[in-house]
C-alpha positions as CSV (number, residue, x, y, z in Angstrom):
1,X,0.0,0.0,0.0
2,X,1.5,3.6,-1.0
3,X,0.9,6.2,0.7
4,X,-1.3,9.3,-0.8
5,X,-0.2,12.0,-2.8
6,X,-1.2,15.6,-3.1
7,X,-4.1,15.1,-6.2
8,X,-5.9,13.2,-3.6
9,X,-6.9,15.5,-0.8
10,X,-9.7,17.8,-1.6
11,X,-9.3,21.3,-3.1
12,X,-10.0,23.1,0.5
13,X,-7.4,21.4,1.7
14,X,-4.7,22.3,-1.2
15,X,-3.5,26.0,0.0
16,X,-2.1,24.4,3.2
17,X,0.0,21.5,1.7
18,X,3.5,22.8,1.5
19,X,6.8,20.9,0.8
20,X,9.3,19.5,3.3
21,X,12.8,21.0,2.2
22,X,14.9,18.3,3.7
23,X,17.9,19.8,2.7
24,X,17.5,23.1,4.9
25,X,17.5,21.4,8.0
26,X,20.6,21.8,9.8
27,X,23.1,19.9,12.1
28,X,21.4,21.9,14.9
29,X,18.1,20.9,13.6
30,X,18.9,17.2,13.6
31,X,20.8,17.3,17.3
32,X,17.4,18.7,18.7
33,X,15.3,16.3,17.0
34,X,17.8,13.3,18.1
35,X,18.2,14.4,21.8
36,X,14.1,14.2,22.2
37,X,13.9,10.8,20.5
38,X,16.5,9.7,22.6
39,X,14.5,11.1,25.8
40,X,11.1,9.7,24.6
41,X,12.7,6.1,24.0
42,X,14.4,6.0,27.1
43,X,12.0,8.2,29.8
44,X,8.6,7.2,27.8
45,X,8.9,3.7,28.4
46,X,7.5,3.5,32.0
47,X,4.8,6.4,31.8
48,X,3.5,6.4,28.2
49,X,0.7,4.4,26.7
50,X,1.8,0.6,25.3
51,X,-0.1,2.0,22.2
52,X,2.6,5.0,22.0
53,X,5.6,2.8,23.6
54,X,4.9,0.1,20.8
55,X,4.7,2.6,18.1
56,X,7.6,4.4,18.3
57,X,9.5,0.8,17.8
58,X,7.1,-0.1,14.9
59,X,6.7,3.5,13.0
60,X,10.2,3.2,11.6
61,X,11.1,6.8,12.7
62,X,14.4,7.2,13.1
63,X,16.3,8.2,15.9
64,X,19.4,9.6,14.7
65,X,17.7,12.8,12.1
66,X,14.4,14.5,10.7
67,X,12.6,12.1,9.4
68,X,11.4,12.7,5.8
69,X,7.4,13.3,5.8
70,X,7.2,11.0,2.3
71,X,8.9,8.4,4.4
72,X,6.3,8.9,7.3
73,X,3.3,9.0,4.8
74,X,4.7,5.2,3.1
75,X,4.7,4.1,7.0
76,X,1.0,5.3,8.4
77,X,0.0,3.8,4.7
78,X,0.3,0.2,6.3
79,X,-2.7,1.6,8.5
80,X,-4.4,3.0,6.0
81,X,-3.0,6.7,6.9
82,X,-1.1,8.9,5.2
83,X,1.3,12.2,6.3
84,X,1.4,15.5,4.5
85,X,3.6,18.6,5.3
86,X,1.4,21.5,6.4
87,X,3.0,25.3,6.6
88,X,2.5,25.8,10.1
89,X,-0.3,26.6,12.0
90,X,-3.6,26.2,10.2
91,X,-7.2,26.8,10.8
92,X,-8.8,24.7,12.9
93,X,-11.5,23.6,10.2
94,X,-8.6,22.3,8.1
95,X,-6.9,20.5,10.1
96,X,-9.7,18.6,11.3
97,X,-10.6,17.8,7.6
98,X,-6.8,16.3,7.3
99,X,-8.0,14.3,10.1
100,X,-11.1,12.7,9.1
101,X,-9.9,11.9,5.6
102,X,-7.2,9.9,7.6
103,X,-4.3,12.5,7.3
104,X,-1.6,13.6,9.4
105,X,-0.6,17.2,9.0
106,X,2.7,17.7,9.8
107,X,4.6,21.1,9.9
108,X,8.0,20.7,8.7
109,X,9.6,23.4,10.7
110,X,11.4,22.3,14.0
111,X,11.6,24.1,17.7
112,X,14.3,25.8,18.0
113,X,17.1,24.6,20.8
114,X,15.9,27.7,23.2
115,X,12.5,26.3,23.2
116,X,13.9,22.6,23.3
117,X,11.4,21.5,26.0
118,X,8.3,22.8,24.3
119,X,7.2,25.1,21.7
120,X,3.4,26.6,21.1
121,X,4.0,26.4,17.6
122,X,3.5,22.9,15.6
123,X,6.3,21.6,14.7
124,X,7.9,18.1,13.5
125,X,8.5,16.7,16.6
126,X,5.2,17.6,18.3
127,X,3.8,16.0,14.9
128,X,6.3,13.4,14.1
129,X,7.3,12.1,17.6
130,X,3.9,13.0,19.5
131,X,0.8,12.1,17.1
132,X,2.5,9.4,14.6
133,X,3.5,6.3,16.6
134,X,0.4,6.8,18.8
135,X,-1.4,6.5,15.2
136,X,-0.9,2.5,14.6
137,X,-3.0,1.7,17.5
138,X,-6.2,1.2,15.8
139,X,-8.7,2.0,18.8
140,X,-6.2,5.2,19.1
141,X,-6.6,5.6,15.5
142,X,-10.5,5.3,15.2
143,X,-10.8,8.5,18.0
144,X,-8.7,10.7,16.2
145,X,-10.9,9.9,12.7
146,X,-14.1,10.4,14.6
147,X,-13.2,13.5,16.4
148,X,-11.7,14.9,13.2
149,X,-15.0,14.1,11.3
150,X,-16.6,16.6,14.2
151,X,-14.2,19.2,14.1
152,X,-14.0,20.0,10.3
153,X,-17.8,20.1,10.4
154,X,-18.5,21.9,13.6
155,X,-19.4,25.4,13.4
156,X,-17.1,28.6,14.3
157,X,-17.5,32.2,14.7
158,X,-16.7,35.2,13.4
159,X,-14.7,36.1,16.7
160,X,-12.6,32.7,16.8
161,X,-11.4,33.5,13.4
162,X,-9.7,36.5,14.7
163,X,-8.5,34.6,17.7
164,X,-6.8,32.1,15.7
165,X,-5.2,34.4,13.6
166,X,-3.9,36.3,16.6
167,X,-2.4,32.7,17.7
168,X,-0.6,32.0,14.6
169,X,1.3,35.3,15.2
170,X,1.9,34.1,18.8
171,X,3.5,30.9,17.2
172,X,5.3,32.7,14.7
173,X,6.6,35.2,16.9
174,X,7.4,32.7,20.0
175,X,9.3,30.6,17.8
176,X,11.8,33.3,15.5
177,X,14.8,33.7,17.5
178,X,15.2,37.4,16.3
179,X,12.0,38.1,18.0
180,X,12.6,40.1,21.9
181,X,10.6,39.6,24.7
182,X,8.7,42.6,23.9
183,X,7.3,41.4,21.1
184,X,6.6,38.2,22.5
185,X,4.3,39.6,25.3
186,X,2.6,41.7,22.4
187,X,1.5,38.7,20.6
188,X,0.4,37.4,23.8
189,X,-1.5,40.5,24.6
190,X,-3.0,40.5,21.0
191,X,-4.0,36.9,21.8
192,X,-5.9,37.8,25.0
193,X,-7.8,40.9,23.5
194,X,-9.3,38.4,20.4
195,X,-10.5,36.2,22.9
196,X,-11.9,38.7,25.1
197,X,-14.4,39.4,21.8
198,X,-15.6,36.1,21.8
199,X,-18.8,35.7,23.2
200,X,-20.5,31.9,24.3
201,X,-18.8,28.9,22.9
202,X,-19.4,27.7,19.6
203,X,-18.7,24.0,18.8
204,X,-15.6,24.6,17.3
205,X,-14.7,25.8,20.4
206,X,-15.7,22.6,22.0
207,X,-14.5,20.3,19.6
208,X,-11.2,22.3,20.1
209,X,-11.3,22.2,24.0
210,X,-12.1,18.7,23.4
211,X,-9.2,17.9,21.1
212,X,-6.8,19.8,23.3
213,X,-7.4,17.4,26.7
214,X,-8.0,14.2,24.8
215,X,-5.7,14.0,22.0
216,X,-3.0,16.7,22.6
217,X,-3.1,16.7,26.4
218,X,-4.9,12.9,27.1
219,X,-4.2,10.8,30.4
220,X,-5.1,7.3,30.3
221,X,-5.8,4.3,32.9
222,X,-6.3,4.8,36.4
223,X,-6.5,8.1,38.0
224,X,-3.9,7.3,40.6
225,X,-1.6,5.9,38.2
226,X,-2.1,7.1,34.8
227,X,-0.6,6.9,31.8
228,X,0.4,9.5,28.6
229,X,-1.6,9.5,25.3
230,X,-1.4,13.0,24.6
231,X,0.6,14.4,21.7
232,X,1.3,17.7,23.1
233,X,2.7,15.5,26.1
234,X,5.0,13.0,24.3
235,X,6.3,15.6,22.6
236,X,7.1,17.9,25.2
237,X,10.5,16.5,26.8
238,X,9.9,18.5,30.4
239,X,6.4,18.1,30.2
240,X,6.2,14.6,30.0
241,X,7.7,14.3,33.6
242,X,5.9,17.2,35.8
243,X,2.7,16.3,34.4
244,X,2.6,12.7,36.6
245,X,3.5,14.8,39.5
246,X,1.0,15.3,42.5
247,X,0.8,19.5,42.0
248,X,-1.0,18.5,38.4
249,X,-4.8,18.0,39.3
250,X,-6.3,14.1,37.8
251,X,-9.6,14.9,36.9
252,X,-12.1,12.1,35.4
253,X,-12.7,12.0,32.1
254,X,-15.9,13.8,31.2
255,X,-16.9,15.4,27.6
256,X,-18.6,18.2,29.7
257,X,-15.7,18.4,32.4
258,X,-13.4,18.8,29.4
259,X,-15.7,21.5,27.5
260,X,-15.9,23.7,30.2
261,X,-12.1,24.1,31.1
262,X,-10.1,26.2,28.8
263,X,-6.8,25.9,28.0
264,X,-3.9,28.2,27.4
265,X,-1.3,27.1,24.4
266,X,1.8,29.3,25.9
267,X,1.6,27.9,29.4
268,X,2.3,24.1,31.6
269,X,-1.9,22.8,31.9
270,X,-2.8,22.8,35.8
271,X,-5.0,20.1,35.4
272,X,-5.1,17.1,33.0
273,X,-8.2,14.4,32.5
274,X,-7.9,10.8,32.7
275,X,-10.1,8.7,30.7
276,X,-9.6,4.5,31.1
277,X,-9.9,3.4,27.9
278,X,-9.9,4.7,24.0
279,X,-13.1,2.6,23.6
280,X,-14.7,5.4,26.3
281,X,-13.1,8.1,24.1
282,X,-14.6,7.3,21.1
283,X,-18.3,6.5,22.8
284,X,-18.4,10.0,25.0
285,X,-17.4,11.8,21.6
286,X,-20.1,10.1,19.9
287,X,-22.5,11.3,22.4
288,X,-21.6,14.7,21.9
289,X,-21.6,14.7,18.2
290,X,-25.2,13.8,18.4
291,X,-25.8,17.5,19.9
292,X,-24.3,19.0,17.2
293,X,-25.7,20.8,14.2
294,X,-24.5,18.5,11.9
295,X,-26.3,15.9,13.6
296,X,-29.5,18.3,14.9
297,X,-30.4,20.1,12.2
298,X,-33.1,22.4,12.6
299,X,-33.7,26.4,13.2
300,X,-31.3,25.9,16.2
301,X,-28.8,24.9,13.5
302,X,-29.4,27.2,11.2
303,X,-29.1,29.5,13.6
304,X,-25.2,28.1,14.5
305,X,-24.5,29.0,10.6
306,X,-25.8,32.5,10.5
307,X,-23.3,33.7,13.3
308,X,-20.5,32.2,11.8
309,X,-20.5,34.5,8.3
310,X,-18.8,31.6,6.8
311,X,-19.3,28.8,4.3
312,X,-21.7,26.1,5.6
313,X,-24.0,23.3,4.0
314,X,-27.7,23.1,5.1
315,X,-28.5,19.7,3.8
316,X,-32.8,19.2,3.6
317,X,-34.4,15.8,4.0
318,X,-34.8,15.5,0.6
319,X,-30.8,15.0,0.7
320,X,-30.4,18.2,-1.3
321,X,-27.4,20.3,-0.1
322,X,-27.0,23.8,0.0
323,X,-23.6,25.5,0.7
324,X,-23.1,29.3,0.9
325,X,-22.4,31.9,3.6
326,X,-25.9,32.3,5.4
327,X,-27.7,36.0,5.0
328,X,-31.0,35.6,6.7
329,X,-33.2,33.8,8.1
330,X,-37.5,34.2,8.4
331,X,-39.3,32.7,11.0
332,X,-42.7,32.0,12.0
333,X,-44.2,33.3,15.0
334,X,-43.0,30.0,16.7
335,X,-39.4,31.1,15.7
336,X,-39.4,28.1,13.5
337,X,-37.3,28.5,10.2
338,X,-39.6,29.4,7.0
339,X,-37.0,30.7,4.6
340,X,-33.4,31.3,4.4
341,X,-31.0,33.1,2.3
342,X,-27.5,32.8,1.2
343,X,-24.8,35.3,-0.1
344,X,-22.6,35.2,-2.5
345,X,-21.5,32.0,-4.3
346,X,-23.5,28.9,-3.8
347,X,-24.1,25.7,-4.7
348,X,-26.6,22.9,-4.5
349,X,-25.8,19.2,-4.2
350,X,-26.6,16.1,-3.9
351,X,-24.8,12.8,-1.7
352,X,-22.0,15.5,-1.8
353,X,-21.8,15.7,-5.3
354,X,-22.5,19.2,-7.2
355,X,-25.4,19.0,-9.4
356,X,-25.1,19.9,-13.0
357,X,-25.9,23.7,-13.4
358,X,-26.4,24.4,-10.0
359,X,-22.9,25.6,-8.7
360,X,-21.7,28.7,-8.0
361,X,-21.5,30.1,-12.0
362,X,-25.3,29.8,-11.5
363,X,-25.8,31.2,-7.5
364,X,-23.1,33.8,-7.7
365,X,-25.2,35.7,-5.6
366,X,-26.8,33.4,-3.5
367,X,-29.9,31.7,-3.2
368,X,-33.6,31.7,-1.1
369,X,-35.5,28.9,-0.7
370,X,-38.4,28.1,1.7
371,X,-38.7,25.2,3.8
372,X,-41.7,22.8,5.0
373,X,-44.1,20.9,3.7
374,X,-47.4,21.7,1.9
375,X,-50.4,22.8,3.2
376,X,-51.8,19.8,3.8
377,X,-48.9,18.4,5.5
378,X,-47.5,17.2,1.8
379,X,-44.0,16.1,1.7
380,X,-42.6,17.0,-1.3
381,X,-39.8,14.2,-1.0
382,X,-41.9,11.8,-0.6
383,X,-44.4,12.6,-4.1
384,X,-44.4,10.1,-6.8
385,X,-44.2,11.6,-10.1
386,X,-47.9,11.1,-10.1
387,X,-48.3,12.7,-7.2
388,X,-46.8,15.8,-8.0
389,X,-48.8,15.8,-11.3
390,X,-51.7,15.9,-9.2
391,X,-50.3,18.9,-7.1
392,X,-49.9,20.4,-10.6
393,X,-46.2,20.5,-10.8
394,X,-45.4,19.2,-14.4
395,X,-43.0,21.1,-16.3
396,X,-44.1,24.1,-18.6
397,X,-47.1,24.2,-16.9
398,X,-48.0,27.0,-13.7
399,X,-48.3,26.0,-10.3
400,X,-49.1,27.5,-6.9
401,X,-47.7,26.1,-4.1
402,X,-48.4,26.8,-0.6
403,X,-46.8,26.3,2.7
404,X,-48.3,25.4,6.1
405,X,-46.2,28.0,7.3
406,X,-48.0,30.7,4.3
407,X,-45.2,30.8,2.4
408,X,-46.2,30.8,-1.2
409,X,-44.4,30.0,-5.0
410,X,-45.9,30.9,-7.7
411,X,-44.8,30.1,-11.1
412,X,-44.6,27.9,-14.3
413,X,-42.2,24.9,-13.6
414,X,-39.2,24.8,-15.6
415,X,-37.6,21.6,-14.3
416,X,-37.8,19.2,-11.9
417,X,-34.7,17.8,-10.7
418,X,-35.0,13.9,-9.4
419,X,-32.2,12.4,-7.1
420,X,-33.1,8.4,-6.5
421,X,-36.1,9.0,-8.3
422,X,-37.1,11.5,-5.6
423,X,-37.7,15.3,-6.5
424,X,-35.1,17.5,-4.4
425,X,-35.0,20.8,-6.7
426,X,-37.9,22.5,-8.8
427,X,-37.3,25.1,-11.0
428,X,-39.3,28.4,-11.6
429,X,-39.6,30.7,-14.4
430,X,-41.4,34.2,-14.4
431,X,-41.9,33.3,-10.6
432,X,-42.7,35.4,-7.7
433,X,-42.4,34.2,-3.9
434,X,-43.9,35.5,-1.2
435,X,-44.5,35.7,2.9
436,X,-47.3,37.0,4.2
437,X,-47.0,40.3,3.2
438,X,-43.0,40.0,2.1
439,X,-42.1,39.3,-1.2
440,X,-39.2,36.9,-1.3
441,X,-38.6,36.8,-5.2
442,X,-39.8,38.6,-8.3
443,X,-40.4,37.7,-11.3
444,X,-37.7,39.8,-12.8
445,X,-35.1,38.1,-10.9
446,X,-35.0,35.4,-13.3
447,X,-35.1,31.7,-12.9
448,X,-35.8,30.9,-9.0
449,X,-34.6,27.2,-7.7
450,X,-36.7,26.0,-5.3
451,X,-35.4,23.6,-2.8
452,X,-37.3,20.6,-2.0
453,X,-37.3,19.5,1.8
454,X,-39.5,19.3,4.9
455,X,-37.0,19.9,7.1
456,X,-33.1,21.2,7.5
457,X,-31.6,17.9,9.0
458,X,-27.9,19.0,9.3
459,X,-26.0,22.0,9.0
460,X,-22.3,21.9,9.2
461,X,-19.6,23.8,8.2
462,X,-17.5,23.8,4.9
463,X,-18.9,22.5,1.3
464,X,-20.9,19.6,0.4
465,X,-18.7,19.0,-2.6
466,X,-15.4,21.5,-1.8
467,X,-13.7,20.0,-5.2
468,X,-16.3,22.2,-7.1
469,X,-17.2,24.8,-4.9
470,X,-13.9,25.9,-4.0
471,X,-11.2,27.1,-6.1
472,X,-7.1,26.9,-5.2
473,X,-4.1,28.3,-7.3
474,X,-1.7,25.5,-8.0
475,X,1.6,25.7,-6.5
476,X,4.1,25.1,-8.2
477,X,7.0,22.8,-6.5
478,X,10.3,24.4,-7.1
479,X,12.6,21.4,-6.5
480,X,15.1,21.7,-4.3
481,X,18.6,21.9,-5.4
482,X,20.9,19.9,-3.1
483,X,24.8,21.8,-2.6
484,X,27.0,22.9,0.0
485,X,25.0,24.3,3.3
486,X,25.8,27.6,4.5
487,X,26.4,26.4,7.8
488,X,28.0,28.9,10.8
489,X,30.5,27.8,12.8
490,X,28.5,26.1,15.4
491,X,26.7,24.4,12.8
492,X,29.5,22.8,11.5
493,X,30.9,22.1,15.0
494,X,27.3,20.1,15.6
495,X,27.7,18.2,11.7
496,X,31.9,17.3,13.0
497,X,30.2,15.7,16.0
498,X,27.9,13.8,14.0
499,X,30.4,12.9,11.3
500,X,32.5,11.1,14.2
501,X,29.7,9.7,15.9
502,X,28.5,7.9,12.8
503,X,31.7,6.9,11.5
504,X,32.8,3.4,10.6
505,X,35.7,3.9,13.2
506,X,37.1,5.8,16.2
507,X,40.8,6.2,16.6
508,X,43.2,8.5,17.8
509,X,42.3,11.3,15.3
510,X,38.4,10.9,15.9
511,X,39.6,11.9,19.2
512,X,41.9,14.6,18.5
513,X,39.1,16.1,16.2
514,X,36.6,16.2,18.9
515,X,39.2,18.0,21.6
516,X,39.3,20.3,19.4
517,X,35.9,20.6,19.0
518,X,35.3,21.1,22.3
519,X,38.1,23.3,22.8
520,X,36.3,25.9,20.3
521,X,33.6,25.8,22.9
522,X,35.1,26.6,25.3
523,X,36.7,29.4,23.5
524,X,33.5,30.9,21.9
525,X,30.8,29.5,22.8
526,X,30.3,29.1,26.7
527,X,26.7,28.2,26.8
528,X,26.4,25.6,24.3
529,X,25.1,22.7,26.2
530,X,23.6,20.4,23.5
531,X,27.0,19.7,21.8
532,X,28.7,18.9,24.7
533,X,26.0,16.4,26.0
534,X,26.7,14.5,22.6
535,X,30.9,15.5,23.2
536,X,30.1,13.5,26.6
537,X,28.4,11.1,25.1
538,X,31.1,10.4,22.3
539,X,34.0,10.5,25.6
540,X,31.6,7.9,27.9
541,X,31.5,5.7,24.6
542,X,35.1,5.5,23.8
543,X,36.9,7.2,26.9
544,X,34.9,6.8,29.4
545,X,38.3,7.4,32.1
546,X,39.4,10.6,30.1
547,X,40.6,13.4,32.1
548,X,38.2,15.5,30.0
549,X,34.6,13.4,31.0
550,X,34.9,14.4,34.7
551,X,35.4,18.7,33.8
552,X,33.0,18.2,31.1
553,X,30.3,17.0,33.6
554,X,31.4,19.7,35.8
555,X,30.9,22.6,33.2
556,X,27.5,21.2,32.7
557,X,26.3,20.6,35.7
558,X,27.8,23.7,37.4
559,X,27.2,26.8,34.6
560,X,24.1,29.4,35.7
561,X,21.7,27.8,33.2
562,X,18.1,28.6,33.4
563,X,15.8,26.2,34.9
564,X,14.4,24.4,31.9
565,X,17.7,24.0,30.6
566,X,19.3,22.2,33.6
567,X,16.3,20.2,33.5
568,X,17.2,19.5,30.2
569,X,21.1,19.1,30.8
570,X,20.1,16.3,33.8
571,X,17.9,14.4,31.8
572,X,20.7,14.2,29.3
573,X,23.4,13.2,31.8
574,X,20.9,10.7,33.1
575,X,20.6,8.9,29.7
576,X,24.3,8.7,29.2
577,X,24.7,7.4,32.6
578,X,22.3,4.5,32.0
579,X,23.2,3.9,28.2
């Protein structure tokens, strides 16, 4: 089984693929990414998951550098999975999408070495090393499908859309190393602000709060002795450890417990949920999704769509589908739905396929339609062709049709449009439609489409059929051309190091090379505390007596590091202790 390629994913997808430029990593790059494998393997072990534990042995991720995505997308292809590089942080729709068409996203970039211990942005070794290996248990698996299925169709907000812009620049910012503190607080202020504007939860909210304690943040097992399924955890090298720890509140898992606790990307959680198995994941989930609007349907649904100002499908019980950014809606004096509009492009379809003449070329503008049955209680799904003959609906021929609610179409029919041999679209020419005293459409309007459906059965949001109703410029993949690196000194201390640790032999010049490695630290560059972890590690393996091991463990134990980094620095010495 291969794995899937670009063509395959659907057009709304496209403008966030992006290509993994394997070449631009560098040496630095690699030694992060190697120094948390090493960490996961060794500390992981005890206090992750056996689904996690067992994939990182089977997922054929490397240890030693990046992996390459393509590589990653051939491996979850065994499961029926693929991988596909992402440029960053994307919208939350989106990435839920990748999800329930059984994709990984995966941003290419890596942390940084300042924000070794964990990054707010995504990055490959939150992706790569947290969410793959986890990915080939198939219980595991079957969560992270269904909870993706909610998310891409749960409905937003205008407001979160400004919040999650205002996070992206908090990722961005948080991980350029040319960015000062300053600015750093300012993107956290900006942050703050957006979501001060946003008002109630919406259920892309709650999917997200969801996502965030389950799969990204995720305890499993027994609440006194749990263990790690979350992504965000794995991934996080301090994290991983001060999250078991008593100060770190064990909640039971609860969808609702879970809802109502928000969460804060730049920050250590307080609290974390514990659920006891995936089976209970995927159950509770299901629960929810049945309160959704893609589930509900209804005015209370409709209502969801109108406050998002975004693209969303209201599918009727005929099966028709409409997608388009909701305008307005008329109610009865019961407040239930009579009529909605659209604006701007639209398009009808059917089983998530565009009908022919019906996409947005023809509803540029959008499109009204009423909804109910007949006076009379008549279903118009349900007619026969010769019972909509005897309602008067034949083609060329006029017809008056009124609602129970008093909505009225009148017009000669142009065309009747049968899905399954059931009507689910009839056209009007020279038609006017009208609401008590409103009038909906005139005749001068041209041709009006009437959709067919006693009821709006699910509203969720995106397109029925995003190949058609969406439109993407192709980008073109400039291949990479693969030459010297530009590598800075330290760089090309980092790729000596690796050279000699990879080598077919060590001799007496391996080690005379890496003295004076280490001797050009000391020189220059005082705080470099990744390179010498892998100088001691290169000294234990060959010499462990050297005169040199017991001042290197001095430096690096002794030196004014910051906390995270001596936390980092003694999980280090710890592994090269026990290796």
């Amino acid at each position: 089984m291969t794995g899937k390629g670009r063509k395959d994913f659907p057009a709304n997808l496209q403008p966030y693929i992006s290509k993994q430029y394997y070449q631009r990593y560098t040496p630095i790059d690699h030694a992060v990414w190697r120094f948390v494998m090493k960490q996961n393997h060794y500390f992981l072990k005890e206090i992750a998951h056996s689904a996690y534990v067992n994939g990182l042995k089977d997922s054929g991720i490397r240890t030693e550098s990046i992996p390459k995505v393509d590589d990653m997308n051939t491996s979850l292809a065994k499961v029926g999975w693929g991988a596909v590089t992402i440029d960053g942080l994307i919208p939350g729709a989106a990435f839920y999408s990748f999800l329930a068409n059984g994709i990984l996203p995966i941003a290419t970039e890596i942390r940084n070495i300042q924000n070794l211990a964990y990054t707010p942005a995504p990055d490959m070794i939150h992706e790569a090393a947290g969410h793959a290996p986890i990915l080939l248990d198939e219980s595991y698996r079957d969560f992270v499908k269904k909870i993706g299925e909610m998310g891409a169709k749960a409905l937003s907000s205008k407001e979160k859309l400004e919040v999650f812009k205002a996070v992206r620049h908090l990722t961005i910012v948080a991980e350029d190393p040319a960015s000062t503190p300053e600015q750093v607080k300012e993107a956290e202020i900006q942050v703050a602000d957006a979501r001060m504007k946003v008002k109630g939860l919406s259920e892309a909210d709650q999917v997200s709060r969801l996502f965030w304690w389950t799969v990204e943040y995720g305890l499993i097992g027994e609440l006194n002795n749990p263990r790690i399924y979350g992504a965000g955890l794995l991934s996080s090298v301090g994290e991983s450890q001060s999250c078991l720890k008593d100060d770190v509140r064990k909640i039971p898992f609860s969808v609702e417990e879970c809802i109502k606790t928000p969460y804060d990307v730049t920050k250590t959680q307080p609290q974390l949920f514990v659920c006891k198995t995936f089976g209970d994941l995927v159950e509770a989930v299901d629960q929810f999704a049945a309160t959704m609007a893609f589930r509900k349907g209804g005015t209370e649904s409709l209502d969801k769509a109108l406050q998002t100002d975004s693209v969303a499908t209201m599918v009727f019980s005929s099966g028709l589908q409409v997608t388009g950014t909701l305008a307005s809606i008329l109610k009865d004096e019961n407040g239930d739905a009579v009529y909605f509009r659209t604006k701007g492009p639209t398009a009808l379809s059917f089983d998530y396929k565009q009908l022919d003449g019906q996409g947005t070329e023809t509803h540029r503008k959008g499109f009204g339609t009423p909804i109910g049955s007949l006076e009379g209680n008549i279903v118009l799904e349900d007619c026969t062709a010769e019972q909509l003959q005897e309602l008067g609906i034949i083609k060329e021929k006029e017809a008056v049709l009124t609602f129970q609610s008093g909505a009225k179409v009148e017009g000669i029919i142009k065309n009747i449009i049968l899905s399954e041999n059931k009507p689910t679209l009839i056209s009007f020419k020279e038609c006017t439609v009208s609401y008590k005293d409103m009038i909906l459409f005139e005749k001068s309007w041209g041709t009006f489409d009437m959709a067919v459906g006693a009821k709006v059965i699910s509203v969720f949001a995106g397109a029925a059929d995003p190949n058609n109703y969406y439109e993407y410029e192709k980008i073109e993949e400039v291949e990479e051309i693969i030459g010297q690196k530009g590598w800075n000194e330290l760089e090309t201390l980092y790729e000596e190091i690796r050279s000699l640790r990879e080598g077919s032999e060590w001799n007496e010049q391996s080690l005379f090379h890496m003295n004076q490695v280490l001797a050009i630290l000391d020189e220059k560059y005082p705080k470099e505390w990744l390179l010498r972890l892998e100088i001691l590690e290169l000294y234990k393996l060959h010499h462990g007596s050297h005169s040199k091991v017991p001042l290197l463990i001095e430096r690096l134990e002794n030196t004014a590091w910051d906390s995270s980094v001596k936390q980092m620095i003694q999980r280090g010495l710890i592994l090269i202790h026990n290796s």
